[in-house]
C-alpha positions in Angstrom: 4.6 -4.1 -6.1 7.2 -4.0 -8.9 8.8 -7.1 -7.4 5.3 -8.5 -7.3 4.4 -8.3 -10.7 8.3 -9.1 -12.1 7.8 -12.5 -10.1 4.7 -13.5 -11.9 6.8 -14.4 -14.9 9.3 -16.4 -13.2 7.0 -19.5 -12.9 6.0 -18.8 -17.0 9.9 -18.8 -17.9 10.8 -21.3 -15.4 8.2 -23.9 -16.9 9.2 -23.0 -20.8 13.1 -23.6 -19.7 12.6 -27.0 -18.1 9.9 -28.4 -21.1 12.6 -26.9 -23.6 15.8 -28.7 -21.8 14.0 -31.6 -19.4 15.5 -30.1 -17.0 14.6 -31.3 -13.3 12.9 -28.5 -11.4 16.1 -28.2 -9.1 18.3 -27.8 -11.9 16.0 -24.7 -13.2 16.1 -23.4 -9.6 19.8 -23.3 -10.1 20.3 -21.9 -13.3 17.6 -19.2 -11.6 19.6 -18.0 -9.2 23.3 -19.0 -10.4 22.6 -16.6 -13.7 20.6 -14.0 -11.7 23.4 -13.7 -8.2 26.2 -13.7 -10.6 24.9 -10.9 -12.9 23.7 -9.1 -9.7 27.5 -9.5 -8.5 28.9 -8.2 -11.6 26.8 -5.2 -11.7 27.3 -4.4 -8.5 31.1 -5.3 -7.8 31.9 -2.2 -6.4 29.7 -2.2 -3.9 30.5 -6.0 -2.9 34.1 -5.3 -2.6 32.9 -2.7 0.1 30.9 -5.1 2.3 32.0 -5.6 5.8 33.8 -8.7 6.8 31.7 -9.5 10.0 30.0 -12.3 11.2 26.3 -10.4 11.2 27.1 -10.1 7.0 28.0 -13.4 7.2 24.9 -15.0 9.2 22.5 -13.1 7.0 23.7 -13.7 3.1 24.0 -17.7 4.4 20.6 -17.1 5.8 19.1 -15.6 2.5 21.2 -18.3 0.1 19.8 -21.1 1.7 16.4 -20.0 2.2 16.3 -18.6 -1.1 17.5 -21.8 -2.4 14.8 -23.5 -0.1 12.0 -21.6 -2.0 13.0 -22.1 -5.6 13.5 -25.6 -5.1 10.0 -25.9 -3.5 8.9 -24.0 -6.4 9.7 -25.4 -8.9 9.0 -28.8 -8.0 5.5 -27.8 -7.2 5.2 -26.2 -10.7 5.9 -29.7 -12.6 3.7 -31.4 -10.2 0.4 -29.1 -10.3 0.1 -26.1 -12.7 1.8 -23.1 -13.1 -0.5 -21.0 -11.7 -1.9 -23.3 -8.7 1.6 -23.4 -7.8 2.3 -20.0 -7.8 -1.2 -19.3 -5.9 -0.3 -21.4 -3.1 3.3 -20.4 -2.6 2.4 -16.7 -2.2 -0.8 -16.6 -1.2 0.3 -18.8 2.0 3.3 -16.0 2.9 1.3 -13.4 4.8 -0.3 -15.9 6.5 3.1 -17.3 7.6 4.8 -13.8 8.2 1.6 -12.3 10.2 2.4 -15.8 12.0 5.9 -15.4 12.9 5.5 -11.3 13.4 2.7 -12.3 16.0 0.5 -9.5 14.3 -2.8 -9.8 16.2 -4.8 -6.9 14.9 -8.0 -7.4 13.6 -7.6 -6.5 10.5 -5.0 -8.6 9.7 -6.4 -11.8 11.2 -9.3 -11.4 9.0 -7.4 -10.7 6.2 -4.9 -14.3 7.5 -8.4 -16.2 7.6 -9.4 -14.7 4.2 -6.4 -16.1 2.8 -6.3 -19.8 4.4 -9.8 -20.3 2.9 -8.5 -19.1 0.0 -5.8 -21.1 -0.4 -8.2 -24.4 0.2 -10.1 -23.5 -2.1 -7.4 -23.2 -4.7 -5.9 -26.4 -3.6 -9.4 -28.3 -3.6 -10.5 -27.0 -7.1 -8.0 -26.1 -10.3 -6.4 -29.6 -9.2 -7.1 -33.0 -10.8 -5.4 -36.4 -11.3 -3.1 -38.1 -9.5 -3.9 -37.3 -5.2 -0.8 -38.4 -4.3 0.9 -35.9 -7.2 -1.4 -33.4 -6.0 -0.5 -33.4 -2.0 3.2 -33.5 -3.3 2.6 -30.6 -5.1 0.3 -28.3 -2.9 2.9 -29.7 0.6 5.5 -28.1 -2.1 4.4 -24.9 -2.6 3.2 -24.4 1.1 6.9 -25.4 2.1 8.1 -22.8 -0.7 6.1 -20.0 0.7 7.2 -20.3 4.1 10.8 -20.2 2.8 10.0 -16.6 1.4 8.0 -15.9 4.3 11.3 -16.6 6.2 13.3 -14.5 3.5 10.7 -11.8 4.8 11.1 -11.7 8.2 15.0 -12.4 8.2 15.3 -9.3 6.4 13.1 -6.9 7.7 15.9 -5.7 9.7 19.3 -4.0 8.0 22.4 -5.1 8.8 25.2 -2.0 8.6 27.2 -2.3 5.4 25.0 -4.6 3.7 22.3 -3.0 1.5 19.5 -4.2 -0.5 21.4 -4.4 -3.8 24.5 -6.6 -2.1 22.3 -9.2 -0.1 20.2 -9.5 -3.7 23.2 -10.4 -5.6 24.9 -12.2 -3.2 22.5 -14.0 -1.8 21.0 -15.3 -5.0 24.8 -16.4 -6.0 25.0 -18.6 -2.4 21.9 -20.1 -3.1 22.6 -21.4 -6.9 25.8 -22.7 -5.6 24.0 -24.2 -2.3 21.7 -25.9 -4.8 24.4 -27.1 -7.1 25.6 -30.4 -5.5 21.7 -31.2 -5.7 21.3 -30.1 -9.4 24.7 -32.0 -10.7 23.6 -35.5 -10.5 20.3 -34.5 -11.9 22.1 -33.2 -14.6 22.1 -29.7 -15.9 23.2 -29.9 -19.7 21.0 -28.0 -22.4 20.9 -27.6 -25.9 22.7 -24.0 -27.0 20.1 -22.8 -29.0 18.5 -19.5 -29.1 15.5 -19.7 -27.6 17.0 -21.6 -24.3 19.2 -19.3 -23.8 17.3 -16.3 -24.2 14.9 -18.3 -21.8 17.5 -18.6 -19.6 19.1 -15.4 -19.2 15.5 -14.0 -19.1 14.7 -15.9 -15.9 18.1 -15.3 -14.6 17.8 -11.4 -14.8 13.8 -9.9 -14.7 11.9 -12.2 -12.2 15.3 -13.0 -10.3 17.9 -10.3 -9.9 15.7 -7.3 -10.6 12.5 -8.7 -8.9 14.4 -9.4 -5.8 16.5 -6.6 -5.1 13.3 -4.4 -5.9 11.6 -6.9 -2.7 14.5 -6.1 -0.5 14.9 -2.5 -1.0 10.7 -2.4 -0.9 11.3 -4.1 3.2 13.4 -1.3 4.1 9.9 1.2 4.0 7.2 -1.4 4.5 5.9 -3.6 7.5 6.7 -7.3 7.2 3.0 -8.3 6.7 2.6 -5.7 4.2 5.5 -6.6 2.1 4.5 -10.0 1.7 1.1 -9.4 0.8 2.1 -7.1 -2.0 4.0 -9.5 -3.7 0.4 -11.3 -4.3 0.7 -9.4 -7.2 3.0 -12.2 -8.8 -0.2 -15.2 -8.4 -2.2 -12.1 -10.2 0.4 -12.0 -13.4 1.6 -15.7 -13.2 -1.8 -16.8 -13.5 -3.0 -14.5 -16.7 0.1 -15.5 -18.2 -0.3 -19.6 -17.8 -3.6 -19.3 -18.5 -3.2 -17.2 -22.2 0.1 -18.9 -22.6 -0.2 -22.1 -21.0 -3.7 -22.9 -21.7 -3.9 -23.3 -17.6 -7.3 -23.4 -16.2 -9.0 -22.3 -12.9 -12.3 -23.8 -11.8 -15.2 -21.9 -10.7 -13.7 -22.6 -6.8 -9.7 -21.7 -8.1 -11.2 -18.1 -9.1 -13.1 -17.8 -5.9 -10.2 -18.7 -3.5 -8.0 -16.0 -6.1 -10.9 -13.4 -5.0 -10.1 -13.9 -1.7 -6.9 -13.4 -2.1 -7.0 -10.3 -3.5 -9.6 -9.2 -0.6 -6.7 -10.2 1.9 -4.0 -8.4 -0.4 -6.3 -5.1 0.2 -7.2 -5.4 3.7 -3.4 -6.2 4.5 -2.1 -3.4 2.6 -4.5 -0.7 2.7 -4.4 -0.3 6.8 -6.3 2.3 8.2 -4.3 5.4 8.0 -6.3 7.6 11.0 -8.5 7.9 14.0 -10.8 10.3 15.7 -9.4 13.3 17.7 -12.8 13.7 19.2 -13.5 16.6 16.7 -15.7 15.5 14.0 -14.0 16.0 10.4 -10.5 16.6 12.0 -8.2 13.8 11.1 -5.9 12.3 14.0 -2.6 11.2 13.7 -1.3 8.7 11.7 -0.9 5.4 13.6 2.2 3.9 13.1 1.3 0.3 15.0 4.4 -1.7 15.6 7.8 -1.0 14.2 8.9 -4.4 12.2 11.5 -2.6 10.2 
């Protein structure tokens, strides 16, 4: 949930850098994670010099850099496309649905809570846009190919790998995916002006909704199911789109705020499961059910 709500500001600080600089969405995306990884890596050098040199280390941290990088670029480009918090809406609120997709999680409860959300998401897509259609698709295909890159961040790392901990994959994952995303970002170029308020911008994006957002995430998916992870961090649509909308002067129609209702419906139904069932005894609790493991 912390992650959730830390992520809500990204898109805010993300949008301010680039209309500050004119940067190009991949170039924020860099910055992003190229500040945020190498931070991360300096905090935690200790702990990276101790990291196993195996091939399972190896496979995941490319794995997170490049999906990482995958998402942020999608991002971002969605965000200078269609508004901040459209964007953010879509790219979320479309990464349960994906994970409950590629967990195969068939319970009821969560398919209503999956079906909640894609009519959701239409109806975000179909209202708070206007303009340009061709702008628009660009924009919503964006974010829907952003969230399934955090939906595959999800599911690739639901599962530890021994010797690499939450803190390690954070920082060096973010680190492989600015670099990944650097031979993109250099011809767009990535020059910006050395005043204050761009680089407190900067290092603002770099560090809360980046480094500390996403090693809170990964050390969350160590205690939580997949699908319940990822609809938790529907908290950052929730900030992102109170920010854009005091700060931004971003506005949702009458159908933007009922697709972000349903939303919130499927954020409750996914991760408030129910907890017992009956023992045959009336007002005697059974067991918990623990459903299947996807730690």
């Amino acid at each position: 949930m912390l992650a959730g709500l830390l992520w809500g500001t990204g898109g805010l600080a993300g949008a301010l850098l680039q209309s500050r600089t004119g940067l190009h969405p991949v170039a924020v995306a860099a910055y992003r994670l190229l500040i945020g990884g190498g931070l991360a890596t300096l905090a935690l050098a200790a702990a990276v010099r101790g990291v196993p040199r195996t091939a399972a280390v190896g496979r995941r941290l490319l794995a997170v850099g490049g999906l990482v990088a995958f998402f942020q670029a999608g991002y971002f480009g969605a965000v200078e496309l269609i508004s901040v918090s459209t964007a953010t809406l879509l790219t979320i609120g479309s990464v349960p649905v994906f994970v409950a997709v590629a967990c195969r999680d068939r319970r009821g409860r969560t398919l209503v809570a999956v079906g909640l959300a894609v009519v959701g998401l239409a109806l975000l897509a179909g209202g708070p846009i206007t303009g340009d259609l061709r702008r628009t698709a660009v924009g919503v295909a964006l974010s829907l190919a952003a969230g399934a890159g955090f939906a595959a961040v999800t599911v690739v790392t639901r599962r530890p790998i021994p010797g690499l901990g939450g803190g390690v994959t954070t920082a060096l994952g973010l680190l492989l995916g600015g670099l990944l995303l650097l031979p993109l970002a250099l011809p767009l170029g990535m020059a910006v002006p050395l005043r204050a308020d761009v680089l407190v911008t900067a290092a603002f994006l770099g560090v809360v909704p980046t480094a500390v957002a996403y090693g809170a995430y990964f050390a969350g998916l160590r205690g939580a199911p997949a699908v319940t992870a990822a609809v938790a961090s529907m908290l950052e649509p929730l900030t992102a789109t109170v920010l854009a909308v005091i700060l931004l002067d971003d506005r949702l129609t009458a159908a933007g705020v009922v697709g972000a209702c349903l939303l919130a419906v499927a954020l409750v139904l996914t991760a408030v499961p129910a907890r017992y069932r009956p023992t045959g005894r009336p007002g005697v609790p059974g067991p918990a059910r623990s459903g299947p493991s996807r730690r």
